[in-house]
C-alpha positions in Angstrom: -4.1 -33.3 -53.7 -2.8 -36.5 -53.1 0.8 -37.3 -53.8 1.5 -40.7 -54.6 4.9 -39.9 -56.9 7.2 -38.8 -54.0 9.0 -40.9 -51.8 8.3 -38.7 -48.2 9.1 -40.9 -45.2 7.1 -39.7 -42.4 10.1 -40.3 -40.0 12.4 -39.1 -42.0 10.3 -35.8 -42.3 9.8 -35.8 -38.4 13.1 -36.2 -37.8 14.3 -33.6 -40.2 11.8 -31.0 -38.4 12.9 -32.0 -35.1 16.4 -30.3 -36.1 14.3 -27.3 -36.9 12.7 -26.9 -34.3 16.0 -27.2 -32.4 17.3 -24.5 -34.6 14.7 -22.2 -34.4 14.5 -22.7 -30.5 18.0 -21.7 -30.6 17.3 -17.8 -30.9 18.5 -17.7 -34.6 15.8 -17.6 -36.8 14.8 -14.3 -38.2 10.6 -14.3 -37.0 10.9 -16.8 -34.3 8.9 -15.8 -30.7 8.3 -16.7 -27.4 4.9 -18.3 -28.2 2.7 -18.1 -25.9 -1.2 -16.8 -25.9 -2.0 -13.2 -26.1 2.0 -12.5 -25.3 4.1 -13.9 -28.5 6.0 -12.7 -32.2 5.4 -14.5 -35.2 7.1 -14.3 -38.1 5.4 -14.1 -41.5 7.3 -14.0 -45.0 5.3 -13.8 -48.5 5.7 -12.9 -52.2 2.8 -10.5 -52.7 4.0 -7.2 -54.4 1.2 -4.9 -55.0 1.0 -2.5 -53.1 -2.6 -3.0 -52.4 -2.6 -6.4 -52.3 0.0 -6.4 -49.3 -2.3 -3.8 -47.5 -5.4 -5.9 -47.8 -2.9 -8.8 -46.2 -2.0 -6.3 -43.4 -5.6 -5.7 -42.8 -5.9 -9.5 -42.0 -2.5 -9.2 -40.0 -3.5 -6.6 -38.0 -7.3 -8.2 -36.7 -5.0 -11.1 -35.6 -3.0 -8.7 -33.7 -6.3 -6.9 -32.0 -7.8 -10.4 -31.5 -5.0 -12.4 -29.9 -2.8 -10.0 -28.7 0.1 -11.2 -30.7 3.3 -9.6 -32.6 3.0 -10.4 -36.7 6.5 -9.4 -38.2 5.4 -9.3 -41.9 8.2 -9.9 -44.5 7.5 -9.0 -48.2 10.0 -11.2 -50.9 9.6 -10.0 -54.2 12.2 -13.1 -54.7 9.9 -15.8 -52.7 10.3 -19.1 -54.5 14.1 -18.7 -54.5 14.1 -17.0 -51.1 12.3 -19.6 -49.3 14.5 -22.5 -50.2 17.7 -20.9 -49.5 15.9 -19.5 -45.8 14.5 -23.0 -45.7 17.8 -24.9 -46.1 19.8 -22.6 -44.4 17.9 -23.0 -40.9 16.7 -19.2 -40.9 13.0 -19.9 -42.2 10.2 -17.8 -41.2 7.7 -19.1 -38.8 4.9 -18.7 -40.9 5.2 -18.7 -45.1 2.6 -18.1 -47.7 3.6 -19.6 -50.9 2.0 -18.9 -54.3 3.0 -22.1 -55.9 2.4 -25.9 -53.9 5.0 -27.1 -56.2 7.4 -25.3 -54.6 6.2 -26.0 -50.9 6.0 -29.7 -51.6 9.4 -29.9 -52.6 10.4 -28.3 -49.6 8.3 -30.8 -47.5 10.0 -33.1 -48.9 13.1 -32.6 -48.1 12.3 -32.3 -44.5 11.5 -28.2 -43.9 7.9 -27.9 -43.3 6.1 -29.0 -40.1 2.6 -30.8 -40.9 -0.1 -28.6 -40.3 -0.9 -31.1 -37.6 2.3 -31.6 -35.9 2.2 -27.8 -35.1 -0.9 -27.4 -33.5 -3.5 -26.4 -36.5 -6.7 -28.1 -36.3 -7.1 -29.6 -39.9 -10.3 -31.4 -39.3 -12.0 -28.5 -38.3 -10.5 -26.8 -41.3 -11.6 -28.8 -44.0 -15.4 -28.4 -42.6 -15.5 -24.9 -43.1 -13.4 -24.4 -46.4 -14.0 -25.0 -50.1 -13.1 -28.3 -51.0 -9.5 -28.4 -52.4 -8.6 -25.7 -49.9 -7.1 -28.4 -48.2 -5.8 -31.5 -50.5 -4.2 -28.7 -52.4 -1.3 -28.5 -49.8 -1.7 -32.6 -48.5 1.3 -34.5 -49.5 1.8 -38.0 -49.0 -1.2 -37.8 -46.9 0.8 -35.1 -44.8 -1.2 -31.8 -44.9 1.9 -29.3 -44.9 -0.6 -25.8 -46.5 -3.9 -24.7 -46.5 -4.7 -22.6 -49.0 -5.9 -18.7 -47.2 -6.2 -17.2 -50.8 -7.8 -17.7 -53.7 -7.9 -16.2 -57.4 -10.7 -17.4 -59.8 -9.6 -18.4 -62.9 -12.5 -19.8 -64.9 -14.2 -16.5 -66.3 -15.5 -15.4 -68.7 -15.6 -12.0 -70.0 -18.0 -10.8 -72.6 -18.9 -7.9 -75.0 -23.4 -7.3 -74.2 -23.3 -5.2 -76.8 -21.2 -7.7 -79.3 -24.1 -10.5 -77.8 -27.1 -8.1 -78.9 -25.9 -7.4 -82.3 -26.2 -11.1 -83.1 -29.6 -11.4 -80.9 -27.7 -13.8 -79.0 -28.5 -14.8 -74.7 -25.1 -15.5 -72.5 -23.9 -18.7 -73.2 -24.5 -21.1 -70.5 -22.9 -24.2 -72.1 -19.9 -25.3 -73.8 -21.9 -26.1 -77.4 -23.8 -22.5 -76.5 -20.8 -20.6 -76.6 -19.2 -22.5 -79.5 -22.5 -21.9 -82.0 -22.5 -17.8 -80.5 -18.4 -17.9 -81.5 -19.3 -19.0 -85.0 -22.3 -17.1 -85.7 -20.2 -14.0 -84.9 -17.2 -15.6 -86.9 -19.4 -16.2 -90.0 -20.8 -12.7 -89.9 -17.0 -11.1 -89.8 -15.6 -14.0 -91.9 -12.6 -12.2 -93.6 -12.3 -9.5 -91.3 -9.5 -10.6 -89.0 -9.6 -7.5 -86.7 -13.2 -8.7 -85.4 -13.8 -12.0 -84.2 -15.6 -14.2 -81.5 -12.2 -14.3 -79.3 -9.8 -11.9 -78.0 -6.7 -13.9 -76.7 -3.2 -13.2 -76.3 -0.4 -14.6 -74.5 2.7 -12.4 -75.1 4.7 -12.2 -71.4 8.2 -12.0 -71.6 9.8 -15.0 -69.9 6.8 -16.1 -69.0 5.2 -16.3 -72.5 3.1 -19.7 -72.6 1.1 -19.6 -69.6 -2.0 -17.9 -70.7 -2.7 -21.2 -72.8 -1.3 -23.3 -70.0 -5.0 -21.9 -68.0 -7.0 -23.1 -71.2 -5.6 -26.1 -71.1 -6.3 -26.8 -67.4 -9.9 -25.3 -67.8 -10.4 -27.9 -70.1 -9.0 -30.6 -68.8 -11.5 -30.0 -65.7 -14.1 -29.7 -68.1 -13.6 -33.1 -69.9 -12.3 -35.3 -67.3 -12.9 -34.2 -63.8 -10.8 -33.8 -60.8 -9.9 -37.5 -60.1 -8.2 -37.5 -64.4 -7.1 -33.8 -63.5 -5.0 -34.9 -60.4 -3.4 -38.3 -62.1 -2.2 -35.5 -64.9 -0.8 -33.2 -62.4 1.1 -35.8 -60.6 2.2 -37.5 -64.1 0.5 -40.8 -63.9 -1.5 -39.6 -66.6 1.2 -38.1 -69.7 1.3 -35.3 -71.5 0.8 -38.0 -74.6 -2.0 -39.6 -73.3 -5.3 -39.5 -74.9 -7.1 -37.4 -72.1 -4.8 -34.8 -72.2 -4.1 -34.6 -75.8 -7.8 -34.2 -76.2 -7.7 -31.0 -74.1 -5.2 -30.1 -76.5 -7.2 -31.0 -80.0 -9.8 -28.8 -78.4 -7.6 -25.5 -77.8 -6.4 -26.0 -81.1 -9.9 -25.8 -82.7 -10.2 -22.2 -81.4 -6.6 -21.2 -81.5 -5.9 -22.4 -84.9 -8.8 -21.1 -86.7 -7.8 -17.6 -87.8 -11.6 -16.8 -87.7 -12.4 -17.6 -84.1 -9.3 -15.2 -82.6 -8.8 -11.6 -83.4 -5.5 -11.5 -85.9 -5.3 -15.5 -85.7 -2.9 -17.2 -84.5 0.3 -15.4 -85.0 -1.2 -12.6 -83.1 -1.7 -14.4 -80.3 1.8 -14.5 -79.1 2.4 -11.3 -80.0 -0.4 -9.5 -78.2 0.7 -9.2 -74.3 -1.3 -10.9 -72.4 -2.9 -7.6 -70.4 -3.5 -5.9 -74.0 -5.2 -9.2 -75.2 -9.0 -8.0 -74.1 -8.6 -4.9 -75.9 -10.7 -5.5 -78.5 -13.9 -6.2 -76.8 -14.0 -2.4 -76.5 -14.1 -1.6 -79.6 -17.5 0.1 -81.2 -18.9 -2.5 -82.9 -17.2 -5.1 -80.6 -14.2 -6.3 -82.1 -14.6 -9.8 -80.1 -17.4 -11.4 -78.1 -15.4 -13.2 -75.5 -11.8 -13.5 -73.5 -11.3 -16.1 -71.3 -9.1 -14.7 -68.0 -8.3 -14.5 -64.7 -10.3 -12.1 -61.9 -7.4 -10.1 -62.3 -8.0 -9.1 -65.7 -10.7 -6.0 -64.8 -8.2 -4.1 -63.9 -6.7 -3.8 -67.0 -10.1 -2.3 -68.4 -11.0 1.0 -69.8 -11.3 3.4 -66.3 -14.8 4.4 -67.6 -15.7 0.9 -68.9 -18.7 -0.1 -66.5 -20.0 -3.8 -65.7 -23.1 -4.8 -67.0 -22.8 -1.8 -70.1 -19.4 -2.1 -71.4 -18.4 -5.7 -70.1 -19.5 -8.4 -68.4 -18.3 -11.6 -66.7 -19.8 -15.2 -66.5 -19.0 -18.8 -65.6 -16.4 -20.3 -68.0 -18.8 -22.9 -69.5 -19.1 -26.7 -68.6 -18.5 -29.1 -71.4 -19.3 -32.4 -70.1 -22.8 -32.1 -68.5 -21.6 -35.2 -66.4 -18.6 -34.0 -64.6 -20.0 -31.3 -63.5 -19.1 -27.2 -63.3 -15.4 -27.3 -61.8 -13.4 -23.8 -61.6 -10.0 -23.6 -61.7 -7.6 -21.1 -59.4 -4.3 -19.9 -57.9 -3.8 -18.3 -54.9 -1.4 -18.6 -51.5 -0.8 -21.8 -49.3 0.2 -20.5 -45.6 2.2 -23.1 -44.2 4.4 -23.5 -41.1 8.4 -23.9 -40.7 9.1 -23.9 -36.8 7.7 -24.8 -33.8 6.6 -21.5 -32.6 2.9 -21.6 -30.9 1.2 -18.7 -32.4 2.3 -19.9 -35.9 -0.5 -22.2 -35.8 -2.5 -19.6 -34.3 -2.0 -17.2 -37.3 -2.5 -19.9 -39.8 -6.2 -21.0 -38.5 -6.8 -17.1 -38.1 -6.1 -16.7 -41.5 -9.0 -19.2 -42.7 -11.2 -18.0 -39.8 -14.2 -16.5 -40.9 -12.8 -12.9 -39.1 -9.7 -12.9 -40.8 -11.1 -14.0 -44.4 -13.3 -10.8 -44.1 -10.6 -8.8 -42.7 -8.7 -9.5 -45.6 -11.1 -10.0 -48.4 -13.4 -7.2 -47.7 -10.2 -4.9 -48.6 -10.5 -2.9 -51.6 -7.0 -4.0 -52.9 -7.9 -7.3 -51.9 -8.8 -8.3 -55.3 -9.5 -12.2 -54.2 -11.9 -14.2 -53.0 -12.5 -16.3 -49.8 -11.6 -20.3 -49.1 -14.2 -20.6 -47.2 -17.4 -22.4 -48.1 -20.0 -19.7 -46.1 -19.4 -16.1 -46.2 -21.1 -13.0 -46.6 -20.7 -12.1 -50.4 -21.4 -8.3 -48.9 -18.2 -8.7 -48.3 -16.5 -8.1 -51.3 -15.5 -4.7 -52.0 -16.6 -4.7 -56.2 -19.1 -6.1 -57.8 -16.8 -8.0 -60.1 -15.6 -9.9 -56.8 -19.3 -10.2 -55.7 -20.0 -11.9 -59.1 -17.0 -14.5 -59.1 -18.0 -15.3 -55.1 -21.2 -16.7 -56.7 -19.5 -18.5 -59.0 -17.7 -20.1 -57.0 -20.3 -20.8 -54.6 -22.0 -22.9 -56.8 -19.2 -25.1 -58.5 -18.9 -29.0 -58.1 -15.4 -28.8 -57.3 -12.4 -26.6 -57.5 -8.6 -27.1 -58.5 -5.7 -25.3 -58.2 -4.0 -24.2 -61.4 -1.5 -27.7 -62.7 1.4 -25.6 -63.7 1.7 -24.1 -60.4 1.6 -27.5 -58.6 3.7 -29.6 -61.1 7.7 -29.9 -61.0 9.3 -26.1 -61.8 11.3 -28.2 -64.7 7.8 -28.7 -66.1 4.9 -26.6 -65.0 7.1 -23.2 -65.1 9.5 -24.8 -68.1 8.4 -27.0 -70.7 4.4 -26.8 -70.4 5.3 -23.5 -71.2 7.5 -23.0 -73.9 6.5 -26.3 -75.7 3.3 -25.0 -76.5 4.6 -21.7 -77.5 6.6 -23.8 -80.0 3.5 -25.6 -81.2 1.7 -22.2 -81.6 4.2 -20.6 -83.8 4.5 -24.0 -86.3 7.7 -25.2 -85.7 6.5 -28.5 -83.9 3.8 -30.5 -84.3 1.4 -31.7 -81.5 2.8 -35.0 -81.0 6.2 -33.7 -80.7 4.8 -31.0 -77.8 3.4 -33.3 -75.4 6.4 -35.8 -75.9 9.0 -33.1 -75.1 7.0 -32.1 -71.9 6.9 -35.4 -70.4 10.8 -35.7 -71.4 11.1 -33.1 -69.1 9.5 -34.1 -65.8 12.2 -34.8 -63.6 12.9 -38.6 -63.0 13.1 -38.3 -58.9 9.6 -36.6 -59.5 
């Protein structure tokens, strides 16, 4: 993605990483090596906490080491975002960082403590031929690529009830007005009965409450607008209380508002945590058709629930025939904070075809890969086999706004301000104008 709303000189930048290199150089930093082909330490910090999640990353890790014949010093942060900028600032970064949110890694860019991607060795061009479009732009910055992304976690899915389907003789919907006339035939045949209906949804995360709908809301956007609309949003050239976005919002609140279309309306919806929210859809009859989630999301299932019997999983539908079928994700941006050799080395590995299947064939994997050709054998479930094809054949792919937008925004007020429409004590129009009073001026 493009950044046109930041004021990065590019020799301020250089000059700024310059001094870090000169740091780093100096023996302090904490995963600097000798560089150096076949004979050099890297170091590598992260914010992955599963535990099988970080093994699947070691599994990648540890390839690199058998291939090149380099040291990987692998540093877990449960902490990251916080971590990095005070490592960052304070002249100890690691060589190598994979960040979950580009928001974060463009502010650091921007204030002078990332090398472009470039600038430390990493052949970009050849990059952006082999991986999924986005992969790349994601972490670009005032036309500086600082990140790739080397991770990637489907977003648009959707989950479904067979069983719920048959009882109302309906096929998988396979379009936007599809799925809307399957949600109201099922609603009109439970009208009254609020503990079955087309949708389970629910949101309820601590802190963090608000982001569930923050998804739906970027789904949609993609849906109606397309990437070009979808980046001018994410970069604020394109408010909250704008007619593109407010749109996205009218149509959230047609489901979400209708106590028919969600299982225990609206209030429930905040109150259901987020991983209890598909519950329903287990139910015998089916106590909802549909739940729109993350990848993630299956293992939160039933142990004995099986795919294709008790669940299932499809494209989360296009609504504008003329944009196209866009998917929405997260995932990790590995980018580069000294001017140790085999960091670039270990970056490029990362999206090499050897070390996406090193890493992606792992059963606690539980992601997909950013490349554009791979072997969907590789994929360890058949959940993950399913959301490769998926993403195989979408138009275009973006990562997830609230991640990439200013904290004060896409972590704060997208957040809560919708969680204070939901439960009535704001209107819409007051929503969207108290999130784009809270983008940060300097933004």
């Amino acid at each position: 993605m493009r950044s046109a709303r930041r004021d990065i000189r590019r020799t301020l930048a250089a000059t700024a990483a310059i001094a870090l290199f000169a740091a780093a150089c100096g023996g302090d930093g904490d995963g600097g090596g000798d560089g150096g082909e076949g004979s050099g330490a890297v170091g590598l910090m992260h914010g992955i906490t599963g535990e099988q999640e970080q093994a699947a990353l070691q599994a990648a890790v540890d390839a690199f080491e058998e291939s090149t014949g380099n040291t990987v010093n692998v540093e877990a942060s449960p902490d990251f975002d916080t971590t990095i900028v005070t490592r960052t600032t304070g002249g100890n970064a690691p060589d190598v960082a994979l960040y979950p949110q580009p928001g974060v890694l463009e502010r650091i860019a921007a204030a002078g403590n990332v090398v472009p991607l470039e600038e430390a060795g990493v052949d970009v061009g050849a990059l952006e031929g082999d991986l999924i479009d986005g992969m790349i732009d994601t972490g670009t910055f005032e036309d500086e690529t600082y990140g790739v992304v080397v991770k990637l976690n489907l977003k648009s899915l959707l989950w479904y009830s067979p069983a719920g389907l048959d009882d109302i003789g309906v096929e998988v919907p396979e379009t936007w007005d599809d799925l809307q006339a399957a949600a109201d035939q099922f609603a009109s045949d439970n009208s009254g009965d609020q503990s079955r209906a087309p949708w389970c949804i629910g949101m309820e995360s601590g802190g963090d409450t608000g982001w569930v709908a923050t998804d739906w809301i970027e789904d949609i956007m993609l849906r109606l607008h397309g990437p070009d609309v979808y980046d001018q949003w994410v970069e604020h050239e394109l408010e909250f209380d704008s007619p593109e976005v407010r749109e996205a919002f009218e149509m959230l609140e047609e489901i979400w508002f209708d106590e028919d279309q969600v299982v225990g309306g609206t209030t429930a919806i905040l109150q259901t945590p987020f991983l209890q929210g598909n519950a329903p859809m287990f139910n015998d009859p089916a106590g909802c058709l549909f739940h729109r989630q993350a990848g993630f999301i299956a293992g939160e299932f039933p142990d004995d629930a099986e795919l294709g019997t008790d669940f299932d999983m499809a494209y989360f539908p296009a609504i504008d025939e003329s944009v196209g079928n866009p998917v929405l994700f997260a995932g990790d941006l590995a980018a580069i904070h000294t001017d140790n050799p085999v960091a670039a080395e270990l970056v490029e590995f990362l999206a090499s075809e050897e070390g996406q299947t090193a890493w992606m064939e792992h059963e606690g994997a539980g992601a997909l890969s950013v490349r554009s050709e791979i072997d969907p054998g590789i994929y360890p479930t058949e959940e993950l086999t399913l959301q490769g094809e998926i993403l195989s054949g979408a138009d275009f792919a973006r990562f997830d706004a609230s991640d990439v937008m200013p904290g004060e925004v896409g972590t704060g007020a997208f957040w809560t301000e919708i969680v204070g429409w939901l439960n009535g004590t704001q209107d819409l129009d007051a929503t969207l104008q108290n999130i784009d009073a809270a983008w940060p001026s300097e933004a």
